[in-house]
C-alpha positions as CSV (number, residue, x, y, z in Angstrom):
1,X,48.0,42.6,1.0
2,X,45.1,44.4,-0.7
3,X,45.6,42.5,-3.7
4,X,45.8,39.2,-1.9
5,X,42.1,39.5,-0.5
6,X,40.5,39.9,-3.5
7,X,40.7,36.4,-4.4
8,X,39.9,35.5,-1.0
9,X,37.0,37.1,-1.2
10,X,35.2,36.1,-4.1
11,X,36.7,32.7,-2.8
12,X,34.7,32.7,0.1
13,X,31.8,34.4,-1.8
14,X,31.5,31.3,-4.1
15,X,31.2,29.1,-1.1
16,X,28.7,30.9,0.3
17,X,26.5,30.9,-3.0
18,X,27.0,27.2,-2.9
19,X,26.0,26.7,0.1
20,X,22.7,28.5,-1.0
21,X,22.0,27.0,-3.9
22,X,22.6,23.4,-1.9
23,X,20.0,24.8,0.5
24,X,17.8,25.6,-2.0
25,X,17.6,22.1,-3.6
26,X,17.5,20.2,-0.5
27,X,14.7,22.3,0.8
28,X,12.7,23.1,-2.2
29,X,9.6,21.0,-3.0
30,X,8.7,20.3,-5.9
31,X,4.5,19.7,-7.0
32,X,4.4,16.9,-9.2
33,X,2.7,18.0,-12.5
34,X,-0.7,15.7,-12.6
35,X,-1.6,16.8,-15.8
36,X,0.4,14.0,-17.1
37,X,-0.6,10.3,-16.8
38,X,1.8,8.1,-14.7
39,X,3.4,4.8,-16.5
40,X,1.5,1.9,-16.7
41,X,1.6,-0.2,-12.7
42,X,3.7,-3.3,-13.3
43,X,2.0,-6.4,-14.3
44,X,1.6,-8.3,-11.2
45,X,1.4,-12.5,-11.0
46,X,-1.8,-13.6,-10.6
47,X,-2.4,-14.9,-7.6
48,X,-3.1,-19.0,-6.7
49,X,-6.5,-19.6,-9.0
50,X,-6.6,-16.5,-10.7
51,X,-6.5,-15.1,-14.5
52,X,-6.7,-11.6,-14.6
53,X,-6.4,-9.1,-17.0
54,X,-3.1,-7.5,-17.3
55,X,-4.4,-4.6,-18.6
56,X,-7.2,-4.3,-16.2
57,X,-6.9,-2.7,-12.4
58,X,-9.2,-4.7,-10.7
59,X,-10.6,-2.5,-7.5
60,X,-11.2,-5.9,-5.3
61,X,-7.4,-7.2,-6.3
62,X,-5.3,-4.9,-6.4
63,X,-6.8,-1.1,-5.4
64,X,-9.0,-2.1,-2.0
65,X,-6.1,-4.5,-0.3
66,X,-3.4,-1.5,-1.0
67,X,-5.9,1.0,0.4
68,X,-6.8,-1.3,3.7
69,X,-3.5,-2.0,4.2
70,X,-1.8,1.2,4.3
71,X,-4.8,4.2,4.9
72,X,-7.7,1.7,6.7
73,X,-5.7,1.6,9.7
74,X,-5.8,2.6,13.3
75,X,-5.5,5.7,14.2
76,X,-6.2,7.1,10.3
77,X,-9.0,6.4,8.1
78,X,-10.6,3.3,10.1
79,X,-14.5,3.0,10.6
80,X,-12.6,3.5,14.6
81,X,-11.1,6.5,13.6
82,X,-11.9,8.1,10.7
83,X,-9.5,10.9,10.6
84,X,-10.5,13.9,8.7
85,X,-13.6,12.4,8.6
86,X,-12.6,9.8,6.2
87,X,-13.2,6.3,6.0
88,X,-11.0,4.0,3.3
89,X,-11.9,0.6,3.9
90,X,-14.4,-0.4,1.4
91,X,-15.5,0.2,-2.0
92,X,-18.9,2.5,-1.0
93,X,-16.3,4.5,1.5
94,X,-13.7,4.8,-1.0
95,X,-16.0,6.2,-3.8
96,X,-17.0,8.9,-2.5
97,X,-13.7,10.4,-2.8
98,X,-13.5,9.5,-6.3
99,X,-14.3,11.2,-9.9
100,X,-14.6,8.0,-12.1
101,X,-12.4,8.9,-15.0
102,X,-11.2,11.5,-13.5
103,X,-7.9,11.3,-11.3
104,X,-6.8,14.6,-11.4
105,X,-10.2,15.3,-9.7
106,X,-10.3,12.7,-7.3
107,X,-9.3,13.6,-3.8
108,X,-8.3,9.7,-3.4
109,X,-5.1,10.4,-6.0
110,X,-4.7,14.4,-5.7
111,X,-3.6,13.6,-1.4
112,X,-0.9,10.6,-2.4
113,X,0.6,13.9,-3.7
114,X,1.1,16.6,-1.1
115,X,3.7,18.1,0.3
116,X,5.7,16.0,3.1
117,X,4.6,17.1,6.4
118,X,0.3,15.9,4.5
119,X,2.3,13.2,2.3
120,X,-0.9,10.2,2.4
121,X,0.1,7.4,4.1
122,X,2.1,9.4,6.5
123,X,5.1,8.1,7.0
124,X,5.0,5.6,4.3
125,X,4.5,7.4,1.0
126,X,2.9,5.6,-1.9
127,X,5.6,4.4,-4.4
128,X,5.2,5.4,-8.3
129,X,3.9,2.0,-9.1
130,X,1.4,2.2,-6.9
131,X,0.1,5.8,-7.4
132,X,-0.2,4.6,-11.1
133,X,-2.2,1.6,-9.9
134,X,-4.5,4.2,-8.3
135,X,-4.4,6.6,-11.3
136,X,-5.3,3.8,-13.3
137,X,-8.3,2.2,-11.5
138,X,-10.2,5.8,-11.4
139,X,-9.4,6.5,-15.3
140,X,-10.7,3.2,-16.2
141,X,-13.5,4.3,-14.4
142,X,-13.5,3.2,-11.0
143,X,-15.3,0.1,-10.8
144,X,-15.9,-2.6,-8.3
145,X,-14.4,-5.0,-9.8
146,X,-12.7,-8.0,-9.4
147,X,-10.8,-11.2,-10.6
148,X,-12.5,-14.1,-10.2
149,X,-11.0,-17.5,-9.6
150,X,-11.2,-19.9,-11.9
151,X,-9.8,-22.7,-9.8
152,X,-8.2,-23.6,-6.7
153,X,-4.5,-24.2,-7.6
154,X,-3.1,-25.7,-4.0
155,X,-0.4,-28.0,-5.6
156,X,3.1,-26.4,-4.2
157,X,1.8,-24.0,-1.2
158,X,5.3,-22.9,0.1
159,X,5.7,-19.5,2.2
160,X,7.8,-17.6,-0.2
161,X,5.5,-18.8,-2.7
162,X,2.5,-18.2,-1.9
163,X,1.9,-17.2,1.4
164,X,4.2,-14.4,1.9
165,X,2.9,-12.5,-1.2
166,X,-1.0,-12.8,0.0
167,X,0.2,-11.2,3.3
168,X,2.1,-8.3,2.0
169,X,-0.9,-7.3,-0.5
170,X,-3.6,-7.7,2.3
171,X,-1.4,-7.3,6.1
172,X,1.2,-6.0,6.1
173,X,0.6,-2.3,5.7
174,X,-1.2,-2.5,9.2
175,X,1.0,-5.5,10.7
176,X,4.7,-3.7,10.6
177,X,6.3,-1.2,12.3
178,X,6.8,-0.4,15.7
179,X,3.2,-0.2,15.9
180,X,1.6,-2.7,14.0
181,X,-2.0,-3.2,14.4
182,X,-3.6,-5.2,17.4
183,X,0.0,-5.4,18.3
184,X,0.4,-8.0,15.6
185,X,3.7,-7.8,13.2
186,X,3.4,-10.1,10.5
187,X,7.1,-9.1,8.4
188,X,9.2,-11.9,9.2
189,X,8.7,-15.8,9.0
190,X,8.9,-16.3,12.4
191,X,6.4,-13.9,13.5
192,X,3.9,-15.0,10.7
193,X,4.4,-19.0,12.3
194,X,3.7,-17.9,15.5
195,X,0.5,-16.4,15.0
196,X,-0.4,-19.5,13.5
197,X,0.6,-22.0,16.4
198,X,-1.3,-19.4,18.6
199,X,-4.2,-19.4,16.5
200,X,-4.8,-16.0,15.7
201,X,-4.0,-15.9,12.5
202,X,-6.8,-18.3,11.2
203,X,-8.9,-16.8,13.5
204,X,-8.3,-13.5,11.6
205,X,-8.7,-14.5,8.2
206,X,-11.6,-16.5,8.6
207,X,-13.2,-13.7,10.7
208,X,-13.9,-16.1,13.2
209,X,-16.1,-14.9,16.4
210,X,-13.7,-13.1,18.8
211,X,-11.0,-12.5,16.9
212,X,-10.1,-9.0,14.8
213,X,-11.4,-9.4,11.3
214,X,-8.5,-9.3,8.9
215,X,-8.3,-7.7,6.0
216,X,-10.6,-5.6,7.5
217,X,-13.7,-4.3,5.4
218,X,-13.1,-7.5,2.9
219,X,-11.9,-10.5,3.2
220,X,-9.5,-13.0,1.6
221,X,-11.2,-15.5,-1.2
222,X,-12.3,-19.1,-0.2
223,X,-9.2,-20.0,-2.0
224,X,-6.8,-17.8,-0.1
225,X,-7.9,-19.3,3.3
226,X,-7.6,-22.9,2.0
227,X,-4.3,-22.5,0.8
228,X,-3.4,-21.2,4.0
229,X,-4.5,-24.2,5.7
230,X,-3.4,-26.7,3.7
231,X,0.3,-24.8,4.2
232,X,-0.2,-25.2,7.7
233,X,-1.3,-29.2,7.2
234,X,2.2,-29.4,5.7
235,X,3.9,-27.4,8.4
236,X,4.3,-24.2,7.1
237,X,7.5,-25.3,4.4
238,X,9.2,-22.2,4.0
């Protein structure tokens, strides 16, 4: 018998160093090095009327909407709320937490990196791609910049086109979830058609008296609301 229970042993005793080792990894966190530059963001479309850089990150097109929409919100870092004392929802907000050419020193990149129970956006953790758009716009030096439109392209305004992509750079972040902002969700087709038959999605974008000013801190170009009429005009074609 004694000779049996020696392999039993060191049977069990492998399990239970496996077992440890699967703790470990699941529980260990691991700091990502920011020494090292990111990848490139992916090259985005321009949007209706626009010719922008692909190798530029413009703050107005692509940094300020994906800030708005996922840290400018309720409850975070609103001019309402400012959590922490932070506000995010405009260029002369956002700088402050910024070392132009520097995103290893700028507080705006180092919190998209802490650990889970701090991860910024709680709850909704910035993808790769977008940390790099970030890392990007503050090592090219942080500008307020922007793309301007050279033209009004309204010739095939279709939801899945054009309409759906404006509203998941600019809404979205706020308008989703079980609490979406105003207690307005604006993820599915349906929803986003019956804010407009009510009104209140116009009313928003246009910042129209009485209604909540959407994207708030900004708003969407002269373009961007046209098109969104003239989709309506056609009855919203999906």
């Amino acid at each position: 018998m004694r000779f049996n229970q020696t392999p039993r042993i060191r049977y069990f005793s492998l399990l239970l160093f496996l077992a440890f080792c699967f703790i470990l990894l699941v529980t260990c966190r691991h700091k990502a090095d920011l020494t090292l530059a990111p990848p490139p963001p992916a090259p985005t479309p321009n949007p209706p009327g626009y010719s922008c850089s692909p190798d530029t990150i413009y703050f107005q097109n692509a940094v300020l909407p994906l800030i708005v929409s996922n840290c400018a919100k309720s409850g975070c870092h609103d001019q309402a709320t400012g959590q922490h004392g932070l506000v995010l929802d405009s260029y002369s907000t956002i700088i402050h937490n910024v070392s132009p050419f520097n995103p290893q020193g700028s507080r705006l990149y180092t919190a998209l990196f802490n650990g889970e129970e701090d991860a910024m956006p709680p709850g909704s953790p910035f993808s790769a791609n977008q940390k790099s758009i970030i890392y990007y716009w503050i090592a090219q030096g942080a500008l307020n910049n922007k793309c301007t439109e050279a033209g009004c392209d309204s010739s095939n305004v279709t939801f899945d086109s054009v309409i759906k992509p404006i509203l998941q750079t600019w809404c979205v972040g706020c308008h989703s979830g079980s609490s979406p902002s105003n207690g307005l969700s604006l993820t599915t087709y349906a929803q986003i058609v019956a804010s407009v038959n009510s009104g209140r999605l116009m009313g928003a974008i246009r910042q129209d008296v009485g209604y909540h000013a959407m994207p708030p801190g900004s708003k969407l170009s002269d373009c961007s609301i046209a098109i969104f009429q003239k989709w309506i005009n056609l009855g919203e074609p999906q």
